[in-house]
DOVOLO-939983 format. One record per atom (N, C-alpha, C): x, y, z. Coordinates in pm, whole numbers, padded with zeros to 5 digits, always signed. Layout:
N
XYZ...
REM end
This chain:
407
-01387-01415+01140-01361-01312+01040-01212-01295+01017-01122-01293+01109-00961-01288+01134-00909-01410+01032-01038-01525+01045-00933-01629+00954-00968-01643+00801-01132-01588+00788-01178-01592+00632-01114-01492+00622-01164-01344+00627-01122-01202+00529-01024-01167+00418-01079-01147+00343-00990-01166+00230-00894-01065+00250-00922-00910+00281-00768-00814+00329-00694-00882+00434-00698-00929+00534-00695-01019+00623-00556-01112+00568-00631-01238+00489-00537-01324+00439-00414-01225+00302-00496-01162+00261-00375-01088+00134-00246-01025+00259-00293-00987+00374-00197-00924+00397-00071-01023+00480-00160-01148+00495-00028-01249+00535+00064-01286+00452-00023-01263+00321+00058-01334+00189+00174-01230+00156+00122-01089+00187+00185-00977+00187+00340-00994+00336+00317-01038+00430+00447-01077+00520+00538-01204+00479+00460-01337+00449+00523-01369+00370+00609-01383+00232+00563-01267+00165+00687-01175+00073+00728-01167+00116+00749-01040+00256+00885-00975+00278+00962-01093+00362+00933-01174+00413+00989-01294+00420+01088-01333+00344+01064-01316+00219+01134-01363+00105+01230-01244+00071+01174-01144+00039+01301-01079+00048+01416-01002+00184+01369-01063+00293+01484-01042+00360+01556-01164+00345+01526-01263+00293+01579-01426+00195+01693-01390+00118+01640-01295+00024+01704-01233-00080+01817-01093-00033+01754-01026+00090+01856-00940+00122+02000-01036+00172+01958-01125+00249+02088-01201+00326+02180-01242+00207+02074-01249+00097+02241-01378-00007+02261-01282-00029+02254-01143-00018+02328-01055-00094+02487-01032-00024+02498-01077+00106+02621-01122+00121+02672-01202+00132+02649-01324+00037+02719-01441-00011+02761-01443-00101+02869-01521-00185+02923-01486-00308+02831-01617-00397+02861-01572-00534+02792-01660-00633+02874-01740-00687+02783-01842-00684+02875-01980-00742+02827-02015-00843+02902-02019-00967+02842-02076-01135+02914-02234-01190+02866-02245-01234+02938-02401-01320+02904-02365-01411+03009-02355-01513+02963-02313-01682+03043-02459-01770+02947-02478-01887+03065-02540-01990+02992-02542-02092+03084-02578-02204+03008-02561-02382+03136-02653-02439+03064-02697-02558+03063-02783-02648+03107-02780-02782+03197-02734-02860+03160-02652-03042+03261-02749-03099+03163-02773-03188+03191-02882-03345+03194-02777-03494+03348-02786-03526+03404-02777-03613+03374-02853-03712+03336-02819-03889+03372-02918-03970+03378-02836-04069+03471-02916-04241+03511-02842-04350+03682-02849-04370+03704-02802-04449+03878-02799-04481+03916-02693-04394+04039-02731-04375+04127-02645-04321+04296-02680-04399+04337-02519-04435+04478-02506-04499+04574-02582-04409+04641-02658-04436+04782-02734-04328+04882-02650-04357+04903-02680-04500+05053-02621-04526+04981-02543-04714+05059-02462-04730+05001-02405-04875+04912-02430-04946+04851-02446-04982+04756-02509-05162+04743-02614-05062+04728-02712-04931+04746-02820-04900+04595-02840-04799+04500-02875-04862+04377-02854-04752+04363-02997-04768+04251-03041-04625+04219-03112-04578+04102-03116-04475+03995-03245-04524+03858-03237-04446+03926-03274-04284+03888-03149-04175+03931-03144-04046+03777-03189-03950+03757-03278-03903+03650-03269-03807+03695-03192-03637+03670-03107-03584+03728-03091-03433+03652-03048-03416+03659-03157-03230+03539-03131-03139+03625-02992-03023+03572-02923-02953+03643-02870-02828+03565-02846-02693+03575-02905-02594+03502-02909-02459+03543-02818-02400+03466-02707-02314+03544-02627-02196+03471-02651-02105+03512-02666-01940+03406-02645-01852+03510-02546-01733+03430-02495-01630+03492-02378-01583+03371-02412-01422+03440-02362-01316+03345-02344-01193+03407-02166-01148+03294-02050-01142+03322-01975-01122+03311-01868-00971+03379-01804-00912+03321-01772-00764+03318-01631-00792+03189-01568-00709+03246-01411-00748+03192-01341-00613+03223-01271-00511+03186-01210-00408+03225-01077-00415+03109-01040-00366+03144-00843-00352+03189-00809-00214+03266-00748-00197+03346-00676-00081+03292-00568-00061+03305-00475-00114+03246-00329-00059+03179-00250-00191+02995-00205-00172+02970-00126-00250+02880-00081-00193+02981+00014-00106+02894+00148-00005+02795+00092+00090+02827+00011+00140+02730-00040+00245+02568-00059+00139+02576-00072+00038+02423-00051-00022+02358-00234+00025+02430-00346+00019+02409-00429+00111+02322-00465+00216+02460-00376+00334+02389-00397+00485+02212-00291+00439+02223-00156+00399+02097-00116+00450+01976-00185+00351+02019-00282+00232+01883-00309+00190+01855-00424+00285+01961-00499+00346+01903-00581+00455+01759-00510+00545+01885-00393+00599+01806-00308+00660+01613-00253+00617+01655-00215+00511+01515-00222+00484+01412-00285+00430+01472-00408+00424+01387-00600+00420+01318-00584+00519+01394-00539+00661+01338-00604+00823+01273-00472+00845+01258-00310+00818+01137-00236+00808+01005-00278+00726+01031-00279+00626+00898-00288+00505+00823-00447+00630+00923-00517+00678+00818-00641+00704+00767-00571+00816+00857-00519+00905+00756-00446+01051+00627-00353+01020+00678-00258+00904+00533-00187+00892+00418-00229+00830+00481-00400+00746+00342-00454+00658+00300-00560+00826+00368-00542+00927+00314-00604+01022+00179-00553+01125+00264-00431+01124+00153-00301+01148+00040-00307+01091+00067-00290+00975-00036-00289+00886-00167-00386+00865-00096-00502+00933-00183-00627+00919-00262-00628+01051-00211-00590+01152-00276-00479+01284-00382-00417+01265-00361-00326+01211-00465-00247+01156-00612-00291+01094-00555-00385+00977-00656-00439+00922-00783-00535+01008-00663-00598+01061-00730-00703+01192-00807-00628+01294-00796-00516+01341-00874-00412+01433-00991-00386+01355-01007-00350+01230-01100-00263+01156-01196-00397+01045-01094-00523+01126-01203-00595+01073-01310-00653+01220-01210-00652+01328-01289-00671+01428-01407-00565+01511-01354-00432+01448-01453-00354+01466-01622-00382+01367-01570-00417+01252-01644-00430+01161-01769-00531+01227-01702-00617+01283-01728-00763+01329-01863-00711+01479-01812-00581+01550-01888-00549+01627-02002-00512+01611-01971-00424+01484-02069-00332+01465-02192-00411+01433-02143-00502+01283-02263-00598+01241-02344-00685+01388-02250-00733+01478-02278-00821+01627-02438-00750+01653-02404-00603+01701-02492-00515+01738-02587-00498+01682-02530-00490+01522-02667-00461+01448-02765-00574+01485-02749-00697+01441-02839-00799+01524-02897-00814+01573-02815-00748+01712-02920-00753+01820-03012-00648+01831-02975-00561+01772-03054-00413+01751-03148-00487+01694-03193-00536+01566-03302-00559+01482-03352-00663+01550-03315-00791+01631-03360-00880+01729-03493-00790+01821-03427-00698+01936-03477-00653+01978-03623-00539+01937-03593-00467+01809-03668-00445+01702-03803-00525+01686-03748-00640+01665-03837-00781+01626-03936-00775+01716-03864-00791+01814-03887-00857+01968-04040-00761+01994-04048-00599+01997-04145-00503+01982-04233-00530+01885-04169-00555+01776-04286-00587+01673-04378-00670+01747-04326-00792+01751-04406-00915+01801-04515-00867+01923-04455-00790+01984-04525-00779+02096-04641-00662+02058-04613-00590+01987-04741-00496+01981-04817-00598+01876-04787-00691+01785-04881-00744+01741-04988-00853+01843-04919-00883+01930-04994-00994+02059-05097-00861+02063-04993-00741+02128-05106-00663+02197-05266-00675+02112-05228-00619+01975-05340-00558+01852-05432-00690+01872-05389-00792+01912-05452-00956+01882-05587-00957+02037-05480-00898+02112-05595-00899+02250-05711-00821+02253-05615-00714+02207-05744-00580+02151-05835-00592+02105-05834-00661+01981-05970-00696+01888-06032-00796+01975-05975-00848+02001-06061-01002+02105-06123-00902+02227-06116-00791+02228-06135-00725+02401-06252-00607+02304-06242-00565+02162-06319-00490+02123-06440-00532+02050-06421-00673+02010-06549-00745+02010-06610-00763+02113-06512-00809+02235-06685-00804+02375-06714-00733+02407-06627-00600+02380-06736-00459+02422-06835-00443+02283-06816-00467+02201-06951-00410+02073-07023-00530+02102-06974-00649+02136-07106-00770+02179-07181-00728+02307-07105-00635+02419-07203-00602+02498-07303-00471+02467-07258-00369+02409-07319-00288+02392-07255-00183+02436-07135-00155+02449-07052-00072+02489-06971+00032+02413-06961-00057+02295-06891+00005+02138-06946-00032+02056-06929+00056+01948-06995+00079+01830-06906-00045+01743-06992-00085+01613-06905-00125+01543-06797-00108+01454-06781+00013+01411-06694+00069+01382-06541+00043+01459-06575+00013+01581-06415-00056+01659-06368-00150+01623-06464-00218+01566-06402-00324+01550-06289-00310+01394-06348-00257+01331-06273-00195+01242-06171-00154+01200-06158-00071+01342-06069+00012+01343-05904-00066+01417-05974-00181+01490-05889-00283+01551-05808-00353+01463-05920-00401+01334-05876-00479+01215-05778-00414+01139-05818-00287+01134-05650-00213+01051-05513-00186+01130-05550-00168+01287-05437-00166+01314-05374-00331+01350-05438-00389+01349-05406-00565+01369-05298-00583+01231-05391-00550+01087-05323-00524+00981-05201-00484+00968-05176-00378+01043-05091-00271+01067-04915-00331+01108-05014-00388+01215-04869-00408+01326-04843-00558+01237-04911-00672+01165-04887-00756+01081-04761-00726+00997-04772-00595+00896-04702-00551+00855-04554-00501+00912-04579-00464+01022-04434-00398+01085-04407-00545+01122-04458-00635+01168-04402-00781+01233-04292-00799+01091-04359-00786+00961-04310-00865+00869-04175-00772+00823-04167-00637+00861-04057-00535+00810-03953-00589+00896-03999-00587+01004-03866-00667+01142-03813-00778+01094-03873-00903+01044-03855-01026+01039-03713-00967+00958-03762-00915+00817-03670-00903+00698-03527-00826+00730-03533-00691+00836-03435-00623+00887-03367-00736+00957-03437-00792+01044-03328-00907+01136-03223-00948+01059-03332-01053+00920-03232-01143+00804-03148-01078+00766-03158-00958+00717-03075-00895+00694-02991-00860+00735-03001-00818+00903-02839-00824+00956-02810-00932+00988-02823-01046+00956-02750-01171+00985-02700-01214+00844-02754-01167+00774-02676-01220+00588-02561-01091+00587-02579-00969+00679-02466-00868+00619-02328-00956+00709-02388-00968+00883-02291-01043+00947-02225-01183+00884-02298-01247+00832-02224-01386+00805-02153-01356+00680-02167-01233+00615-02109-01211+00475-01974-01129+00553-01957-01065+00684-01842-00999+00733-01748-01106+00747-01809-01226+00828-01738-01328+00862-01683-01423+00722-01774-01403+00633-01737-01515+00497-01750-01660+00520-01866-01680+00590-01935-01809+00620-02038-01833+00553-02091-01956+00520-02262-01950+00471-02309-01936+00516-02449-01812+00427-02547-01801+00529-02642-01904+00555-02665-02044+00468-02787-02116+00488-02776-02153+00596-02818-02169+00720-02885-02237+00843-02722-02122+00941-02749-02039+00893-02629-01937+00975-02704-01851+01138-02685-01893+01205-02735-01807+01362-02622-01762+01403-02699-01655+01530-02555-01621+01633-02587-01632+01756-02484-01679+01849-02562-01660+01987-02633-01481+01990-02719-01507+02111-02792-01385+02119-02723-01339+02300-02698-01270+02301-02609-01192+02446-02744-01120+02482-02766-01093+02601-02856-00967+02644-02749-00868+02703-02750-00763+02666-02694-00687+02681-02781-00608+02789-02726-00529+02889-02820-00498+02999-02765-00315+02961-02893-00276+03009-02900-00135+02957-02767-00058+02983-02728+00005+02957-02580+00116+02944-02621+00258+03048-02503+00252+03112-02527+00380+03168-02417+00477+03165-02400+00619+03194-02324+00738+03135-02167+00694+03254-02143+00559+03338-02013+00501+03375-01961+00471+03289-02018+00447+03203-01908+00397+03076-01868+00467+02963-01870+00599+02986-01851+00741+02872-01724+00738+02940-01637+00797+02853-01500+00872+02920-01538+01023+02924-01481+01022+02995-01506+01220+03056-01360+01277+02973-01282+01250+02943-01152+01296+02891-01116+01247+02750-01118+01295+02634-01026+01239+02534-00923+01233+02521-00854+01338+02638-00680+01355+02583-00565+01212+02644-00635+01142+02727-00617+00968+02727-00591+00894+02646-00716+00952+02535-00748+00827+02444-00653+00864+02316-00621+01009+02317-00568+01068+02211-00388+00968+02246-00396+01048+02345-00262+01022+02380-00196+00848+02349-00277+00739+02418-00249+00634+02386-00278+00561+02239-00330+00636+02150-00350+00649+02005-00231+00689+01961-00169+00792+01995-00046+00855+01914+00062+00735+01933+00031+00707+02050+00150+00628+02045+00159+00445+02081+00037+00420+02065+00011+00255+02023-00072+00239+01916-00126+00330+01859-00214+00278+01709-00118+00216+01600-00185+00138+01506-00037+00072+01391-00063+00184+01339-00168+00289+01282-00165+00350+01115-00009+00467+01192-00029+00532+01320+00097+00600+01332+00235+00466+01282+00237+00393+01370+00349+00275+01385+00394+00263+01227+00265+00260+01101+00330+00225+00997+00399+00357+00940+00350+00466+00976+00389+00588+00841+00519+00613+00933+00525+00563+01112+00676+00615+01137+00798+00485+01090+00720+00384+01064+00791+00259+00995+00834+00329+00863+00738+00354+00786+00800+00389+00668+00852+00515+00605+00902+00610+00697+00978+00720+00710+01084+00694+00750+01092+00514+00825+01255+00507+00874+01297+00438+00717+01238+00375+00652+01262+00271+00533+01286+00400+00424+01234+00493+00444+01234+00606+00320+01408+00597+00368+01429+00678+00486+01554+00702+00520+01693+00624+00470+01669+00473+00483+01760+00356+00501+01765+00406+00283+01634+00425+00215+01617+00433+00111+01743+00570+00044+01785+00647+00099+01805+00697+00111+02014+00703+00137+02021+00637+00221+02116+00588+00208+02191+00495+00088+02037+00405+00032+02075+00321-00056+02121+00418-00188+02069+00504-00181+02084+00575-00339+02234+00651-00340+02257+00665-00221+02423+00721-00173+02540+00640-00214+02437+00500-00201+02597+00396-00243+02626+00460-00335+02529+00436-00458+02614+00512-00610+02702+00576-00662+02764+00705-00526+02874+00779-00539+03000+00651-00449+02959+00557-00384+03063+00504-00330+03152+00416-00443+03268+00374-00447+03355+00277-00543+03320+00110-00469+03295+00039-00528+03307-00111-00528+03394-00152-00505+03406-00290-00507+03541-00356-00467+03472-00544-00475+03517-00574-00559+03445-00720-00597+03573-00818-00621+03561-00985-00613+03625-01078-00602+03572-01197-00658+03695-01232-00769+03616-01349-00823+03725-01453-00868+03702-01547-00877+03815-01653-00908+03728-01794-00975+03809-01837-01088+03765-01925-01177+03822-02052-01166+03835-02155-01195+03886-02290-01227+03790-02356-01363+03957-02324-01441+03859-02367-01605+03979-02499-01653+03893-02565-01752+03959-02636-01803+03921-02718-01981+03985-02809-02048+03862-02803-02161+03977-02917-02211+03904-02999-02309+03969-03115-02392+03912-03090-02522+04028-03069-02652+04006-03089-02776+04052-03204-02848+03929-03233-02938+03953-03332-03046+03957-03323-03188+04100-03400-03271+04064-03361-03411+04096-03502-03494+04051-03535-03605+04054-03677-03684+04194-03645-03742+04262-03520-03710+04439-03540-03760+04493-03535-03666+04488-03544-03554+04574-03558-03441+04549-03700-03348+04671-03698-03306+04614-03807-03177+04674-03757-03054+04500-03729-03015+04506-03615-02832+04493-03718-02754+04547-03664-02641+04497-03767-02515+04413-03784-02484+04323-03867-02404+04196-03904-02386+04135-03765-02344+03971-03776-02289+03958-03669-02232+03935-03655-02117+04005-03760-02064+03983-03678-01888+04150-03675-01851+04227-03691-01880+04321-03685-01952+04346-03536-01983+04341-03491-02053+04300-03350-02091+04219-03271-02001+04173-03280-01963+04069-03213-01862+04155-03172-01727+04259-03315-01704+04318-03258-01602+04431-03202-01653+04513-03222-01752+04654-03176-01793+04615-02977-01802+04463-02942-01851+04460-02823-01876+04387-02733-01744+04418-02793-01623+04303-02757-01565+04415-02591-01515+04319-02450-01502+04385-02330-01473+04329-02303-01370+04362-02188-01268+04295-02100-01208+04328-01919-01248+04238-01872-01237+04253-01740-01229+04160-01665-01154+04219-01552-01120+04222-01469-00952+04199-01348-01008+04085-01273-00917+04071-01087-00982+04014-01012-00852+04044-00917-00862+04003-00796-00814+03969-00690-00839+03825-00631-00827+03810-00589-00903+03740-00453-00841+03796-00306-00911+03751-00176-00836+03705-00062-00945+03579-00044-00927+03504+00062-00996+03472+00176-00906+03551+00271-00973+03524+00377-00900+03409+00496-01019+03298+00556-00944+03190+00588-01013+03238+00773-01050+03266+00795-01166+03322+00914-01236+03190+00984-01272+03097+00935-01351+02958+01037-01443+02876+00947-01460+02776+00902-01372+02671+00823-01385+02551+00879-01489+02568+00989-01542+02491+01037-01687+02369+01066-01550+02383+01139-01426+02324+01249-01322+02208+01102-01255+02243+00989-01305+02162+00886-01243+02158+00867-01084+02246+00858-00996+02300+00863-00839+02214+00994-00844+02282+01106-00896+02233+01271-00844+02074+01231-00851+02023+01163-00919+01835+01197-00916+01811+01113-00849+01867+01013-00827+01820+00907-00740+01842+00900-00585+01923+01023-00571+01913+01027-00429+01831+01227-00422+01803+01181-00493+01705+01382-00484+01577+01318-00451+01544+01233-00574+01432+01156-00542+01443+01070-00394+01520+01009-00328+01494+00950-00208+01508+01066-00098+01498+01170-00116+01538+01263-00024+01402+01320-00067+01293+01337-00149+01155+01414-00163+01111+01269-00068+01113+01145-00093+01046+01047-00067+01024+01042+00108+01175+01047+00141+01174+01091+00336+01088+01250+00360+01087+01292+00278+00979+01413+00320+00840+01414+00270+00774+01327+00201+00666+01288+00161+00610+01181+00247+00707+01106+00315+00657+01038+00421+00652+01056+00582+00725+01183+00584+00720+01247+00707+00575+01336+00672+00546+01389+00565+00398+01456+00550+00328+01333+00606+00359+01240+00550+00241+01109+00524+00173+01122+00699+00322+01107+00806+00273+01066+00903+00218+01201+00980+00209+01321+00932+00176+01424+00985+00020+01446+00974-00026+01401+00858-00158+01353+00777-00240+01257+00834-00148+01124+00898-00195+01011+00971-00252+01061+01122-00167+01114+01184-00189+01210+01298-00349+01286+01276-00332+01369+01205-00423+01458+01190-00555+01377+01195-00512+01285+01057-00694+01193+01030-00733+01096+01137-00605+01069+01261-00644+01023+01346-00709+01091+01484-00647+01202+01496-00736+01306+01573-00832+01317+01581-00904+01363+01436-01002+01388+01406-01122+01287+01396-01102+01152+01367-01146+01002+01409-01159+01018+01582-01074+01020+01666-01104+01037+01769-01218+01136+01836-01221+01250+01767-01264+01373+01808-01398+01342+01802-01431+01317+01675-01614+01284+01590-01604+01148+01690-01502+01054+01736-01582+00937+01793-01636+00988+01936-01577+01089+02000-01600+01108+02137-01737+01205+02131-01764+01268+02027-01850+01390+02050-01994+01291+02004-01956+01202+01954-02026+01070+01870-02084+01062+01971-02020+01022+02085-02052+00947+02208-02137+00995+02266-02090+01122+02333-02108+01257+02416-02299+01217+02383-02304+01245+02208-02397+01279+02157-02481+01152+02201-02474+01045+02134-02551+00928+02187-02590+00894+02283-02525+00954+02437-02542+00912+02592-02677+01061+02603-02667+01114+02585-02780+01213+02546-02887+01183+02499-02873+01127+02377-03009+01080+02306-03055+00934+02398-02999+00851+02417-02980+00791+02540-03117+00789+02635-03026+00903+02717-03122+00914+02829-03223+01003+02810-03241+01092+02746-03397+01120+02710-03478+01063+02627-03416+00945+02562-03534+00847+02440-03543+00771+02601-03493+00719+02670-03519+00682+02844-03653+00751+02907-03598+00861+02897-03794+00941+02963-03862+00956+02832-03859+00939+02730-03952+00965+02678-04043+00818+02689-03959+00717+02701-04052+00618+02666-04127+00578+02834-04057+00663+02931-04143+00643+03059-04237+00738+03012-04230+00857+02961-04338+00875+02993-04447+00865+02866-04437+00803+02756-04540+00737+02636-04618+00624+02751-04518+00565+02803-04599+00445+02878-04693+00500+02980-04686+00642+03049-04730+00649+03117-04893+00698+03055-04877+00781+02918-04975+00824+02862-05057+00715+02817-04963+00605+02748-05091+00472+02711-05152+00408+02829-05091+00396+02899-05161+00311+03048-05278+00420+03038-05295+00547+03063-05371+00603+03081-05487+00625+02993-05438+00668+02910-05534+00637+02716-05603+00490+02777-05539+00365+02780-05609+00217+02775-05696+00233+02879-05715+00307+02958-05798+00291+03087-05898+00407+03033-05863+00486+02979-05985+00558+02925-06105+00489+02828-06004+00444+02728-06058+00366+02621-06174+00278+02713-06117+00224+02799-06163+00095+02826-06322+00114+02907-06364+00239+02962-06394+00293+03031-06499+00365+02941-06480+00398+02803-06563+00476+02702-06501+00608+02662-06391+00658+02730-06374+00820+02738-06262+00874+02661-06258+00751+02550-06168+00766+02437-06178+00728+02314-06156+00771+02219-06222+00672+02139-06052+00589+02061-06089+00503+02007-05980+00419+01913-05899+00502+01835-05924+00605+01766-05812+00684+01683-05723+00755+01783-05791+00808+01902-05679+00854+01989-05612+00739+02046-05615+00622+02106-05590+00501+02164-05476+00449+02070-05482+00440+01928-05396+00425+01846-05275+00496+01851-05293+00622+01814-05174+00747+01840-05115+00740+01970-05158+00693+02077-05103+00696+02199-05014+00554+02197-05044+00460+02132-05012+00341+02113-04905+00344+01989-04911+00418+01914-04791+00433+01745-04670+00541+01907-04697+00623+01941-04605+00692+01982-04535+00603+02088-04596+00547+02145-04520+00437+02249-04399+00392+02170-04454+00300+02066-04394+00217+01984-04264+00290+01876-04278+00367+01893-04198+00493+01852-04082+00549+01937-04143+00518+02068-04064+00559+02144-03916+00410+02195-04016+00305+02196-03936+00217+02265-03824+00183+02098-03831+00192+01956-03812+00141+01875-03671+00281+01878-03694+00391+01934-03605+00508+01920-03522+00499+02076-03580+00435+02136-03442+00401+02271-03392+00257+02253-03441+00175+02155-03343+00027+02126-03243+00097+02041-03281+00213+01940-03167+00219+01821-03075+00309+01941-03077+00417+01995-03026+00493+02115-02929+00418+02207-02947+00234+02268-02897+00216+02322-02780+00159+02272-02849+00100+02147-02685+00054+02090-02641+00152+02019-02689+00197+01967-02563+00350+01918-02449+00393+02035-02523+00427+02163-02437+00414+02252-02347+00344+02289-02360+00196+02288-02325+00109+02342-02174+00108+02213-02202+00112+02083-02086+00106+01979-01997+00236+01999-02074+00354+02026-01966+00459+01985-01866+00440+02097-01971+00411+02216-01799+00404+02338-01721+00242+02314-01799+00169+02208-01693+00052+02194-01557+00115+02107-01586+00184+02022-01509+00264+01920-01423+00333+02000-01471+00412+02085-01358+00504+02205-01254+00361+02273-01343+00244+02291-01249+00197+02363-01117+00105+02252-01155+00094+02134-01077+00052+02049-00926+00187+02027-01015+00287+02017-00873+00375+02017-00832+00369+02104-00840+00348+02277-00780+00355+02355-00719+00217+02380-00728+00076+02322-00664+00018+02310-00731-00137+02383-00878-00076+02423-00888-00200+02501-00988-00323+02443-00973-00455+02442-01026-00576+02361-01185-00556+02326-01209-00585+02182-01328-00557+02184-01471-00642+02224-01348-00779+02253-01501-00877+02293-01546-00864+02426-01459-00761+02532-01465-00717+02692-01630-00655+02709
REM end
């Protein structure tokens, strides 16, 4: 799932941007290098001397190599460096994040699986049962023991449990087309290994959340990114400050150029090229007087922005609390349902053993034998969903607290 997922891969494509622009932050302290030149053709009369014209053809070449480096404009520079190498840490975070909540994702579907496996697994088996039954309620109406009407009554629930066989089959497929669609594999001829998972017991609840809280606040990415990007607001912040600072830039040229005309005789042109070759040298200082209140809003605005992202992470906190809170009480709740869908299904079993020995015996009839037999099945189908509910919500506790989810 880590290597298909499409949030997954966008968000690599997303680091490799900022890749690029901390690319782009670095040349920002290098100077620029140009090569310029042009070409212009003259034609038509031109006056020499009074009333005295003449058809002039002239060609004129210039070419020029230009350097230009900035020296100082308010450090705005160093901090967009600066906040090249944030934006990539918190889209790193970020890609953290995603990768957790796809591997959670990855669990949950795992489970579902086996949940509906096991599901299956009941179906199948109360249909064997319904199969023995009728085979066991024909030799009692062939001996004379039961009426025919049992047999009947065998045939609908045979029917019965047919039907639930076939609801299981489809739930299974189904969590294996939702799983292979998490992963982004094909589903045609798609399986998973099958794990037995051995029943869960209340050792593996945490008795404390303020652990789990605690190592949340301060190793989860969603905190890591909003305190990432409260430092980038900041650096942002700075950047809008350059504006009141003065510049200070450097540039120097080497130009040169050869002209030609059908009334003169010029020197060749390389010749020319070198006889005209110049340099010229500048320095250059802007100092910022009335930006028409542009700097003034632009650093008002980066100054709401560091406090919109200090909300942000106050917000992140909160919705992470509260994720924690519902996951633990989640838990609490499930280890509960747990262990009494646990006795209930000891004691359904204990009532059908007893029902089947009645039945069997005459001192029951089939509609009660049934109900004792739907509630069983009821019961064991409500402690398979019980155990993995359990089994996920404390996987979930252990994801906030930080620990691997394939453990």
């Amino acid at each position: 799932a880590l290597e298909n997922n499409i949030s997954v891969r966008q968000r690599q494509n997303a680091l490799l941007n900022n890749d690029q622009d901390i690319t782009a932050a670095k040349g920002n302290f290098l100077p620029s290098i140009g090569i310029g030149g042009s070409q212009r053709l003259n034609l038509g009369n031109v006056e020499v001397f009074d009333g005295n014209f003449v058809d002039r053809t002239f060609h004129s070449t210039s070419l020029g190599v230009n350097i230009s480096h900035t020296i100082f404009n308010g450090f705005r520079n160093t901090n967009i460096y600066k906040q090249s190498l944030l934006n990539k840490e918190a889209n790193e975070e970020e890609y953290n994040r995603i990768k957790d909540n796809v591997a959670l994702n990855v669990v949950n579907s795992y489970l579902n699986v086996l949940l509906n496996l096991e599901n299956l697994n009941i179906a199948q088996a109360q249909l064997n049962f319904s199969l023995d039954q009728l085979d066991r309620v024909k030799e009692l109406v062939e001996a004379g023991t039961q009426p025919q009407a049992n047999i009947f009554d065998a045939e609908a629930t045979l029917a019965n449990d047919e039907q639930s066989l076939t609801v299981a089959i489809n739930s299974y497929t189904l969590s294996l087309l939702s799983l292979s669609q998490v992963l982004q594999v094909p589903f045609n001829g798609f399986e998973v290994e099958i794990i037995d998972l051995e029943n869960p017991s209340d050792t593996i609840m945490y008795n404390d959340i303020q652990p789990i809280l605690n190592h949340a606040f301060q190793n989860r990415s969603e905190i890591k990114v909003a305190e990432k990007n409260i430092e980038s607001a900041e650096i942002g912040r700075l950047i809008s400050k350059s504006g009141f600072y003065p510049t200070v830039s450097f540039s120097y040229g080497l130009n040169t150029g050869a002209n030609f005309s059908n009334l003169s005789n010029d020197n060749s042109f390389f010749q020319q090229i070198n006889d005209n070759k110049g340099h010229s040298f500048s320095l250059n200082l802007n100092i910022p007087i009335f930006s028409r209140y542009q700097n003034k809003t632009n650093l008002a605005k980066s100054s709401l922005q560091v406090e919109n992202r200090k909300l942000a992470l106050e917000q992140t906190k909160i919705d992470l609390e509260s994720n924690i809170q519902r996951a633990f009480t989640d838990a609490k709740a499930a280890l509960k349902t747990y262990i009494s869908s646990q006795k209930t299904v000891s004691a359904r079993q204990l009532s059908f053993d007893n029902a089947q020995e009645r039945y069997n015996i005459g001192a029951l009839n089939a509609i009660d034998l049934e109900q004792n037999r739907t509630q069983l099945v009821r019961a064991k189908s409500s402690l398979v969903r019980a155990k993995y509910d359990f089994i996920f919500k404390t996987k979930v506790l252990d994801f906030y607290i930080g620990k691997p989810l394939d453990l």
